[in-house]
ROLUM-595561 format. One record per residue (C-alpha): residue number from 0; chain; z, y, x. Coordinates in nm, 4 decimals, always signed. Layout:
<nodes>
num,chaine,up,north,east
NUM,A,Z,Y,X $
...
</nodes>
This chain:
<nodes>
num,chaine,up,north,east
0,A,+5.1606,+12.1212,+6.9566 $
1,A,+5.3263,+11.8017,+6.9012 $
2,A,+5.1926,+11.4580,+7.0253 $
3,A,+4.8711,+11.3927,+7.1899 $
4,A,+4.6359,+11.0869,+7.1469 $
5,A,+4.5756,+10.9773,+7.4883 $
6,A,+4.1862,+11.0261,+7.6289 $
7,A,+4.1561,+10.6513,+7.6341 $
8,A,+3.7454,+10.5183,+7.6687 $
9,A,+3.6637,+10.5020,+7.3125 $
10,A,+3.7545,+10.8785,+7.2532 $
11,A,+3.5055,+10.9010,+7.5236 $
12,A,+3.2220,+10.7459,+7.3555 $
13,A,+2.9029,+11.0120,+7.3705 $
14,A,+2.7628,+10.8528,+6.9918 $
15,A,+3.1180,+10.9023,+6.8507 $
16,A,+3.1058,+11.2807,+6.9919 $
17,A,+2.7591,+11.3235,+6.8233 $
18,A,+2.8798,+11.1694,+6.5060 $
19,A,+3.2043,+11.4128,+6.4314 $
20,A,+2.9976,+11.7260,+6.5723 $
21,A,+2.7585,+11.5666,+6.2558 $
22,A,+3.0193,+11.5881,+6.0280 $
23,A,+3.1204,+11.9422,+6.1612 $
24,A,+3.4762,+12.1066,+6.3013 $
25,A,+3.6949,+11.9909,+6.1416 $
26,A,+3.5942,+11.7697,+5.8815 $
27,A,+3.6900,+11.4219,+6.0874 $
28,A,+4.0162,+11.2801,+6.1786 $
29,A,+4.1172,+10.9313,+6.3381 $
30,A,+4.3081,+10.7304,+6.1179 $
31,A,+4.4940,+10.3911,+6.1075 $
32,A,+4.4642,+10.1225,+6.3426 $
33,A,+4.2611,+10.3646,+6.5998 $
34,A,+4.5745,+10.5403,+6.6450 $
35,A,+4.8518,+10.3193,+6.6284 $
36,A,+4.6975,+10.0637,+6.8791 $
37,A,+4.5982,+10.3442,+7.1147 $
38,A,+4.9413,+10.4800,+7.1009 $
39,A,+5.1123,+10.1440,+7.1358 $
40,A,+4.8476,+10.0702,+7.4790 $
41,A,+4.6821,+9.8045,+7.2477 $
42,A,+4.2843,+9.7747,+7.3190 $
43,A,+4.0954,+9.9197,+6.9866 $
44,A,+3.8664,+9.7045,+6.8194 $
45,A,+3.7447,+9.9455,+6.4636 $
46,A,+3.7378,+10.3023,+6.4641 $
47,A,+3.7441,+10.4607,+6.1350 $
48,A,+3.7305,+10.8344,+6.0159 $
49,A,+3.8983,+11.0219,+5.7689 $
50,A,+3.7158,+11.3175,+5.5883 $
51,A,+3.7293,+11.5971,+5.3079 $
52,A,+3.4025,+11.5435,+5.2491 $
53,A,+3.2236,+11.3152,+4.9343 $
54,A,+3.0504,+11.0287,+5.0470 $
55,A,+2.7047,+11.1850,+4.9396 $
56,A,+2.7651,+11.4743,+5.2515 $
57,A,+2.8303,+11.2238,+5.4546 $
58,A,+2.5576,+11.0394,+5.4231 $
59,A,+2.3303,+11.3538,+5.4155 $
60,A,+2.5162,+11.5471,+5.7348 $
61,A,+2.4861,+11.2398,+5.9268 $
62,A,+2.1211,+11.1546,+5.8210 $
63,A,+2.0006,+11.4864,+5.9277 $
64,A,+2.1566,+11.3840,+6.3077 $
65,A,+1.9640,+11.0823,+6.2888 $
66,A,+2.2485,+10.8967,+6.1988 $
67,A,+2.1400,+10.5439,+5.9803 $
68,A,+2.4121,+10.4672,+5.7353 $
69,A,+2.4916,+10.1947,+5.5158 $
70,A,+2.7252,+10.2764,+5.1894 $
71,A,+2.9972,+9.9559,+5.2724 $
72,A,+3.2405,+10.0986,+4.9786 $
73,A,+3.0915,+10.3935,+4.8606 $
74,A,+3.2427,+10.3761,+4.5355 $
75,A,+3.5824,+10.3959,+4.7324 $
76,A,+3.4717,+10.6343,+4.9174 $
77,A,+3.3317,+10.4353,+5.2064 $
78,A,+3.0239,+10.5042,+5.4725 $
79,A,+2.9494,+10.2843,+5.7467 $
80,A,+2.7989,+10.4852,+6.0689 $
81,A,+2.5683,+10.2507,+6.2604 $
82,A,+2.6211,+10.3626,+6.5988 $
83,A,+2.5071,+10.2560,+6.9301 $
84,A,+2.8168,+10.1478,+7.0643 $
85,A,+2.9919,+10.0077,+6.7335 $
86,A,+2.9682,+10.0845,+6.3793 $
87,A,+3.2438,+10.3068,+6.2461 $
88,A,+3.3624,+10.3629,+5.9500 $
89,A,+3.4051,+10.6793,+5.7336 $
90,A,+3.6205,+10.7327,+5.4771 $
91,A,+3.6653,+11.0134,+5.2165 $
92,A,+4.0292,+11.1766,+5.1481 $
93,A,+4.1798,+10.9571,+4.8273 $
94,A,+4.4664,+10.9627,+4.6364 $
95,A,+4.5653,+10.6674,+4.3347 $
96,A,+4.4839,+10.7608,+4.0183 $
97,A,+4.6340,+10.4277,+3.8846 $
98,A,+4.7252,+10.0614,+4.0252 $
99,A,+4.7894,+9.7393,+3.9372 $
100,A,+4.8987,+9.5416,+4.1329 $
101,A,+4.5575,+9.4186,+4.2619 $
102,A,+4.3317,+9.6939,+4.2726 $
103,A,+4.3516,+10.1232,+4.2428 $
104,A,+4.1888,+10.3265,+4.0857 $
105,A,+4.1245,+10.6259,+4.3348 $
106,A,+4.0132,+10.9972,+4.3107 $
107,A,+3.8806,+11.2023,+4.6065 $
108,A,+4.1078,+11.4411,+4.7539 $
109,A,+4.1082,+11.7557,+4.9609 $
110,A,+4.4954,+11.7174,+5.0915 $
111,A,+4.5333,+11.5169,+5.4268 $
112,A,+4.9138,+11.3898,+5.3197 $
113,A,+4.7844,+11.3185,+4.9674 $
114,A,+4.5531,+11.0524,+5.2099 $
115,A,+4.8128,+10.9840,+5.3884 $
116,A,+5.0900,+10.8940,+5.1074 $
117,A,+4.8585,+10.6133,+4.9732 $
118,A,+4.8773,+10.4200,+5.2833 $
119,A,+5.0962,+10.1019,+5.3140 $
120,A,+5.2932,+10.1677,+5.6341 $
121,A,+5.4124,+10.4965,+5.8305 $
122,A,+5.2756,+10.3167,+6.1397 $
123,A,+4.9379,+10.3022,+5.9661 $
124,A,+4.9597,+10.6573,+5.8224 $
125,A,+4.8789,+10.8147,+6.2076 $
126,A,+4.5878,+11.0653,+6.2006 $
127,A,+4.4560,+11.2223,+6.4891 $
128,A,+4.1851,+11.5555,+6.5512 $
129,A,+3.9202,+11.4170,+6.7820 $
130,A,+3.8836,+11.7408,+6.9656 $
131,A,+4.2453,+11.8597,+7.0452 $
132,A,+4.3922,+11.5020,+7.0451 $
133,A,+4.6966,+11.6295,+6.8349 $
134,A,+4.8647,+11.3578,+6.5861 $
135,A,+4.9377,+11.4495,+6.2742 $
136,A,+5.2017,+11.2180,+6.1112 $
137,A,+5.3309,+11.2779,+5.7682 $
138,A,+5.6004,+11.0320,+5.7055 $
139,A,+5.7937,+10.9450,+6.0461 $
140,A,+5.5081,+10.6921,+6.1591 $
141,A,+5.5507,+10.8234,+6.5801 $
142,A,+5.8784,+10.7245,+6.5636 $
143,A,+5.8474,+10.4133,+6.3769 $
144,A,+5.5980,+10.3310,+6.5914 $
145,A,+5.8425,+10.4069,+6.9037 $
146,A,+6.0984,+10.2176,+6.7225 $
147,A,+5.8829,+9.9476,+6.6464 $
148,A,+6.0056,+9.9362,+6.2740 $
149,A,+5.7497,+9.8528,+6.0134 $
150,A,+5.7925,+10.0336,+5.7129 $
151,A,+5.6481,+10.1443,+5.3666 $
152,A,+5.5873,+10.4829,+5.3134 $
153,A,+5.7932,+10.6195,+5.0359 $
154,A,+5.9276,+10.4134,+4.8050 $
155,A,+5.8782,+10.0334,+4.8910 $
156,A,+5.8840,+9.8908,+4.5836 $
157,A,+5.6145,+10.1711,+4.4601 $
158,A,+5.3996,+10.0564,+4.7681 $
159,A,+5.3967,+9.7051,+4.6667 $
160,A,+5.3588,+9.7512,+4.2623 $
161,A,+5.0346,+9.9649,+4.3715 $
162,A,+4.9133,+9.6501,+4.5660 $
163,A,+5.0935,+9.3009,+4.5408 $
164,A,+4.9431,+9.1804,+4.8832 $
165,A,+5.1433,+9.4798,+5.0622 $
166,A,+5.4251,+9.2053,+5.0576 $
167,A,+5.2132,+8.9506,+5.2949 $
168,A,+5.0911,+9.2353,+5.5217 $
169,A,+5.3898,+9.3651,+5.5801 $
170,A,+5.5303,+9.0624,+5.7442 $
171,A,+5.1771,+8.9945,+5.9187 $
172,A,+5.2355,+9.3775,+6.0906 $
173,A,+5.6155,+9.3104,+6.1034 $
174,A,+5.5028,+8.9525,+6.3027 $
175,A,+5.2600,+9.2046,+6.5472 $
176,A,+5.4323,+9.5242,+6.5952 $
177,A,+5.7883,+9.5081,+6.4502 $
178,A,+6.1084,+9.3996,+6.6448 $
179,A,+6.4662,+9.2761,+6.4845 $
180,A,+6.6657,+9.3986,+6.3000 $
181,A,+6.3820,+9.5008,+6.0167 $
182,A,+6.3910,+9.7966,+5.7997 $
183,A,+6.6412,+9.6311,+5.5500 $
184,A,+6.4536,+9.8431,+5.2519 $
185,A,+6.1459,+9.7340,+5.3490 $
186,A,+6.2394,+9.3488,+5.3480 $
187,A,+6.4611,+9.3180,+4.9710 $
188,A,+6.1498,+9.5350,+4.8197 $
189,A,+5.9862,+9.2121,+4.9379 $
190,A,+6.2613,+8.9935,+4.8265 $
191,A,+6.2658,+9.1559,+4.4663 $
192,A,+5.8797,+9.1539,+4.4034 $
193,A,+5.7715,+8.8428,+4.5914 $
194,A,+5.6770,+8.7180,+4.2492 $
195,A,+5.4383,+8.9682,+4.2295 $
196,A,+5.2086,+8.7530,+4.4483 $
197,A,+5.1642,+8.4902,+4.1796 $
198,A,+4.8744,+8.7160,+4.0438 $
199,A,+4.6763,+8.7164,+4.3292 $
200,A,+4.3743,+8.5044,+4.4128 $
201,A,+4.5122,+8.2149,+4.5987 $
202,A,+4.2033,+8.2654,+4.8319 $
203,A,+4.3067,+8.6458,+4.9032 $
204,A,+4.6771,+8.4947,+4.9740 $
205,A,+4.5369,+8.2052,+5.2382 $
206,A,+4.3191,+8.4545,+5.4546 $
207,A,+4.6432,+8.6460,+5.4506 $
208,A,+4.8446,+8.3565,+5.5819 $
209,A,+4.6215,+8.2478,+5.8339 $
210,A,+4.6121,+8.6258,+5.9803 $
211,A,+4.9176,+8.5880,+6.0336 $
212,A,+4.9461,+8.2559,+6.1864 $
213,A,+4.6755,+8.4005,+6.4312 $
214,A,+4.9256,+8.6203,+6.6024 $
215,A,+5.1199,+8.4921,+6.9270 $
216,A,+5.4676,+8.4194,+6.7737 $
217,A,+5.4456,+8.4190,+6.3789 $
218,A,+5.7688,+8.1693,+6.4082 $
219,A,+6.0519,+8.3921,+6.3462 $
220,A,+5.8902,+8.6283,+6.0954 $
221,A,+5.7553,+8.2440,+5.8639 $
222,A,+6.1798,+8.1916,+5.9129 $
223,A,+6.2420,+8.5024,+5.7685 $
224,A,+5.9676,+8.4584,+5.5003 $
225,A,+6.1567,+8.1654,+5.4074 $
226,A,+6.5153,+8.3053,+5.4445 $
227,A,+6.4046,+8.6041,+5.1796 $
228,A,+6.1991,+8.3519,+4.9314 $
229,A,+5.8771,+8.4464,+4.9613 $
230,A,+5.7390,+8.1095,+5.1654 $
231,A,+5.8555,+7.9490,+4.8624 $
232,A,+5.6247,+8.1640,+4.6090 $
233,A,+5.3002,+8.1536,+4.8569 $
234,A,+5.3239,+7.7835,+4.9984 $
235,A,+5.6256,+7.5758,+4.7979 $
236,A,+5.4923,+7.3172,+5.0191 $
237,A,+5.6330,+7.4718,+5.3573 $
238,A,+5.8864,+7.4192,+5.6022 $
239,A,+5.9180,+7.6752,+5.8197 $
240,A,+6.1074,+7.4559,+6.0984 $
241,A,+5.8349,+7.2556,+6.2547 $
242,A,+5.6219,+7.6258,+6.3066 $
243,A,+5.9031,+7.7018,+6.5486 $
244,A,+5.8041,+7.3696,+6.7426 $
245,A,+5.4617,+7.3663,+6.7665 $
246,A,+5.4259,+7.7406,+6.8688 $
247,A,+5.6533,+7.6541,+7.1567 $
248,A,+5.4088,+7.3735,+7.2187 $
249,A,+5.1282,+7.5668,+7.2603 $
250,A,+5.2850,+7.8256,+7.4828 $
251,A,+5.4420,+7.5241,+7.6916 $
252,A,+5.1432,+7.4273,+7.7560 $
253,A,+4.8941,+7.7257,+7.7702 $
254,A,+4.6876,+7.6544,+7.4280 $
255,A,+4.5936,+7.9110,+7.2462 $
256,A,+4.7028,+7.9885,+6.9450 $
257,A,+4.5139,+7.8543,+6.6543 $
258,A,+4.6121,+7.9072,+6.2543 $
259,A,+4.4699,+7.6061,+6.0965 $
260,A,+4.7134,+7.4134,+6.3306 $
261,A,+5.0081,+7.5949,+6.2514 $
262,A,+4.9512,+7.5706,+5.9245 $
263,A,+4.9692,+7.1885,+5.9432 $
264,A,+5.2563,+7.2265,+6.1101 $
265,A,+5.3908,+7.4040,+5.7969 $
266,A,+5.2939,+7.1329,+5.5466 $
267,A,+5.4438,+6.7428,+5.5225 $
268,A,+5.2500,+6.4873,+5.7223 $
269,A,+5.0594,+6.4152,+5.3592 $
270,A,+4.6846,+6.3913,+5.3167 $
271,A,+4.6721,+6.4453,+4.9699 $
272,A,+4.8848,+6.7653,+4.9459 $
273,A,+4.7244,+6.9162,+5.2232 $
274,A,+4.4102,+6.8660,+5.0487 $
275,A,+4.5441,+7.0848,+4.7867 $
276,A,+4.6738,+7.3409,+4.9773 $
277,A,+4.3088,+7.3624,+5.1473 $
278,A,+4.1194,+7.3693,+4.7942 $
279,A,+4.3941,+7.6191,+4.6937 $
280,A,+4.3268,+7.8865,+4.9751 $
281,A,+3.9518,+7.7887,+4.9888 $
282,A,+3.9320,+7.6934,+5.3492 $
283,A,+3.6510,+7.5659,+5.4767 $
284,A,+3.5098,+7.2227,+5.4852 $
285,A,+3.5557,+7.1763,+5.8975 $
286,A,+3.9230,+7.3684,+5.8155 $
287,A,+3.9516,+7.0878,+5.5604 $
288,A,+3.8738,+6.8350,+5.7669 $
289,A,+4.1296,+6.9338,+6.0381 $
290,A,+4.4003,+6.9421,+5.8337 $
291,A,+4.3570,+6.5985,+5.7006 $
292,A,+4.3361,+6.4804,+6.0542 $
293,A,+4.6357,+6.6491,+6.1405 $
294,A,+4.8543,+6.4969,+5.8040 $
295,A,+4.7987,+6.1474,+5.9687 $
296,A,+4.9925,+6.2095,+6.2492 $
297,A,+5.3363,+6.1444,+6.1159 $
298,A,+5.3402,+5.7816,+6.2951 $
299,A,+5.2670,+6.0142,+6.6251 $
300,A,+4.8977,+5.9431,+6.8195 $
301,A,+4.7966,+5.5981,+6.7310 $
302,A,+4.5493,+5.6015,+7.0564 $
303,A,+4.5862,+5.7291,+7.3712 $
304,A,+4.4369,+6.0850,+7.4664 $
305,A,+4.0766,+5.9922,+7.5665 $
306,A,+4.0280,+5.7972,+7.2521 $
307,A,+4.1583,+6.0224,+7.0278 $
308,A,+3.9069,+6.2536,+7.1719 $
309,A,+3.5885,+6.0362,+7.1308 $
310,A,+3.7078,+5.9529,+6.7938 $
311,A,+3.8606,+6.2894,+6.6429 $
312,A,+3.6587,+6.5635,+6.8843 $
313,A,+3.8821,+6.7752,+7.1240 $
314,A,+3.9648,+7.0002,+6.8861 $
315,A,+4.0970,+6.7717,+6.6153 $
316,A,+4.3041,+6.5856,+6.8993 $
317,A,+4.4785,+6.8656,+7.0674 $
318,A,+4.5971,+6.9147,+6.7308 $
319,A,+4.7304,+6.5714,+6.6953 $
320,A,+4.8638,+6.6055,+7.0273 $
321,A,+5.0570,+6.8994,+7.0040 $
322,A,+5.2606,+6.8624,+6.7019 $
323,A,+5.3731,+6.5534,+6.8178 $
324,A,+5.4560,+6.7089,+7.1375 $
325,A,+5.2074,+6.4753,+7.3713 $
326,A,+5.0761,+6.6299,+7.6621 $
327,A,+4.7293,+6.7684,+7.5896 $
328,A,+4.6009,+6.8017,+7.9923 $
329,A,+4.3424,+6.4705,+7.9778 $
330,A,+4.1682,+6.5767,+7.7038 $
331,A,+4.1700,+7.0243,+7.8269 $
332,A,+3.8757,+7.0300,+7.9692 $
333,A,+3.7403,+6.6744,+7.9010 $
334,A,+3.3945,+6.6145,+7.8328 $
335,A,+3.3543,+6.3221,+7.5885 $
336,A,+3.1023,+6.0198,+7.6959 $
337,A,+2.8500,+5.9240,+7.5028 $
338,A,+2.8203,+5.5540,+7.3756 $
339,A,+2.5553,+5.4086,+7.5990 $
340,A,+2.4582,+5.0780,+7.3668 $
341,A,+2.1601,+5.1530,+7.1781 $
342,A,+2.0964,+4.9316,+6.8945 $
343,A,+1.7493,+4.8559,+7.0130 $
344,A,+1.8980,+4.6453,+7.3069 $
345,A,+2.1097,+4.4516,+7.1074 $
346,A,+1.7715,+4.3270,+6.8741 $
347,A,+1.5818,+4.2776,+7.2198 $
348,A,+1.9013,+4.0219,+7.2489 $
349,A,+1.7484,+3.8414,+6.9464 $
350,A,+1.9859,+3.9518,+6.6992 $
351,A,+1.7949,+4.0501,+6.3490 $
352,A,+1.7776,+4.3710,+6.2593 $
353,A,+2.0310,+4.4962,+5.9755 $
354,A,+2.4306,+4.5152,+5.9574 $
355,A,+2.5055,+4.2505,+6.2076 $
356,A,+2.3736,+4.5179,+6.4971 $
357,A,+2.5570,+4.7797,+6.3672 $
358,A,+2.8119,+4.5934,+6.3118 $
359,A,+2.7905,+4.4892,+6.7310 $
360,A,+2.7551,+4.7841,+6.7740 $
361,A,+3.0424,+4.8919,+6.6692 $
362,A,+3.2940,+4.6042,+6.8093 $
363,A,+3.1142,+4.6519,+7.1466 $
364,A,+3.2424,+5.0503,+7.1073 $
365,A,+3.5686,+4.9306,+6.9936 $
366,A,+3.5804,+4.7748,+7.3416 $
367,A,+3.4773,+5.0006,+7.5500 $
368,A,+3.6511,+5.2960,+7.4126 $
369,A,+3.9656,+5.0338,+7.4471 $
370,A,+3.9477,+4.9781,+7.8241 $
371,A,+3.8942,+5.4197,+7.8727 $
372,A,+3.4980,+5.4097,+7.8872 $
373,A,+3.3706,+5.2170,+8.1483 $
374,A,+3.0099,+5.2193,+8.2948 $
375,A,+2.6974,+5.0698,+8.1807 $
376,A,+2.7452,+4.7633,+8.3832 $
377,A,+3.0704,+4.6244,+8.1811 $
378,A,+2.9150,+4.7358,+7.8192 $
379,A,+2.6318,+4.5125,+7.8919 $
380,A,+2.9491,+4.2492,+8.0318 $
381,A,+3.0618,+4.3225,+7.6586 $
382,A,+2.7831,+4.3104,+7.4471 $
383,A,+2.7092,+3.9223,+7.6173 $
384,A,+3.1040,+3.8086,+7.5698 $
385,A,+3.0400,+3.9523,+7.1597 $
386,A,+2.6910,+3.7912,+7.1471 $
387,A,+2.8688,+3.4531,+7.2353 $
388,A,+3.1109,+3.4705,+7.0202 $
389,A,+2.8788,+3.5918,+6.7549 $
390,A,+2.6717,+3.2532,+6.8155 $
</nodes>
């Protein structure tokens, strides 16, 4: 017997035991991430299941054990087991019956390699028997995996014709698992077809991106995006440079990472392209928001910490802060004041109700968020020196 799958704590789980013993001896295998992140020491977050059988056993074996289902992809060949201790999910044996580029059209199979030769990545074409522990690997993925080389199974240029979007995750898992030099196949496959990506959804292509600005260091592998062309034909707007900077920023300075940051540090200091770039990828309205913020700091903070805080929210600030290199430490941790001056007190003063209070109101703020929020005492000190000079 070759290699062994470690008996790490979610092998252990008792509802995972009673779910394979559903689908009967050997009829389940680990597959994927399970196995490459268990192998590499890396804490498992999904579990999914390989098996010769059609959805429709599945779903019948498992409902006899008591086991509630939900059909996630069923017409790829998809079954979600709701478990006790985290759903898993169950897949049946596939091989391509035709691609393009975007989507497959898939048959069910019988043969564990046919599975396993429609996978992306060696590393990602692990499988594992959940009662002896042995690893079956059918295209060099252990020693990929000990090399930490990412690379496509078979033919890369095959790979990435049967799904464009192969390109972006393979530098997302070359940015997590890989190490330099990179599989030089792997990488001009990328080169050649990075036009390929044009015919994706723009929305598929920014969740994509922002994966892989989630990971610790996506600096060097954004570089080598750029170096090979394919930055240009996903974000023409990017410099990968600035990345670089900010990344060291955040680890100078113990932030945690955070994508929608880094990806302002990829575009110009410009409120109006990043606007497009955020309708383009569909980002959210608060991810909207952010990045605007962030495109005004190319004059560096105009306010110190504290105030850009109040005004901007923490979260908006530190990302001010960092990519213009300011220290972040008075607003970690911070909790913003709230304005005092109610409006009320400023009619009780004998000033009419309508703009001119809010209008108070407002220079009175202006002031006190000015001289770094001082206490009740010296608002009311300022609202009297503004109500003079009102009169």
């Amino acid at each position: 017997m070759g290699s062994l799958l470690p008996p790490v704590p979610w092998t252990q789980r008792e509802d995972l035991a009673g779910l394979i013993a559903a689908l009967g001896a050997g009829n389940a295998r680990y597959v994927g991430g399970a196995v490459r992140d268990t192998l590499l020491g890396i804490d498992v977050k999904d579990i999914d299941l390989a098996t010769p059988l059609l959805p429709d056993e599945v779903i019948a074996r498992l409902g006899k054990a008591g086991i509630r289902t939900v059909p996630t992809g069923i017409a790829h060949g998809t079954v979600t087991a709701l478990l006790k201790e985290g759903p898993v999910e169950i897949t049946t044996l596939r091989r391509d019956v035709s691609t393009d580029g975007r989507r497959a059209t898939v048959a069910f199979a019988q043969d564990w390699q046919d599975d396993a030769a429609r996978r992306d990545f060696t590393i990602n074409a692990l499988y594992a028997d959940p009662a002896s522990g042995e690893i079956f690997d059918y295209f060099g993925g252990l020693d990929d995996l000990a090399a930490r080389c990412v690379r496509f199974i078979g033919d890369a240029r095959e790979r990435i014709r049967e799904d464009h979007l192969r390109i972006l995750r393979y530098f997302r898992f070359q940015a997590r698992f890989g190490s330099q030099p990179a599989d030089p196949e792997s990488e001009n496959a990328c080169a050649e077809l990075a036009a390929t990506l044009k015919g994706l959804s723009r929305e598929r292509i920014g969740m994509e991106v922002l994966n892989l600005l989630a990971l610790p260091d996506p600096a060097p592998t954004v570089a080598r995006m750029a170096a090979l062309g394919v930055l240009a034909v996903i974000l023409p707007e990017a410099a990968a440079a600035p990345l670089a900077a900010l990344v060291a920023e955040e680890q100078r300075q113990s932030i945690a990472a955070d994508p929608i940051r880094r990806l302002a540090a990829l575009l110009p200091a410009d409120v109006d392209l990043t606007g497009k770039v955020a309708a383009r990828f569909r980002l959210s309205r608060a991810q909207r928001e952010r990045l605007a913020s962030a495109a005004k700091r190319d004059t560096g903070p105009s306010a110190p910490p504290h105030a850009l805080a109040y005004r901007l929210g923490t979260e908006q600030a530190l990302d001010r802060l960092l990519l213009t290199g300011a220290d972040v430490t008075p607003v970690v941790g911070w909790d913003i004041p709230v304005f005092p001056l109610k409006g009320g007190e400023i009619v009780a003063r004998g000033v009419t109700v309508g703009p001119e209070v809010a209008r108070i109101l407002k220079t009175v703020e202006d002031y006190w968020v000015e001289e770094a929020f001082p206490d009740k005492t010296r608002i009311d000190e300022l609202l009297d020196e503004e109500l003079r000079r009102s009169a």
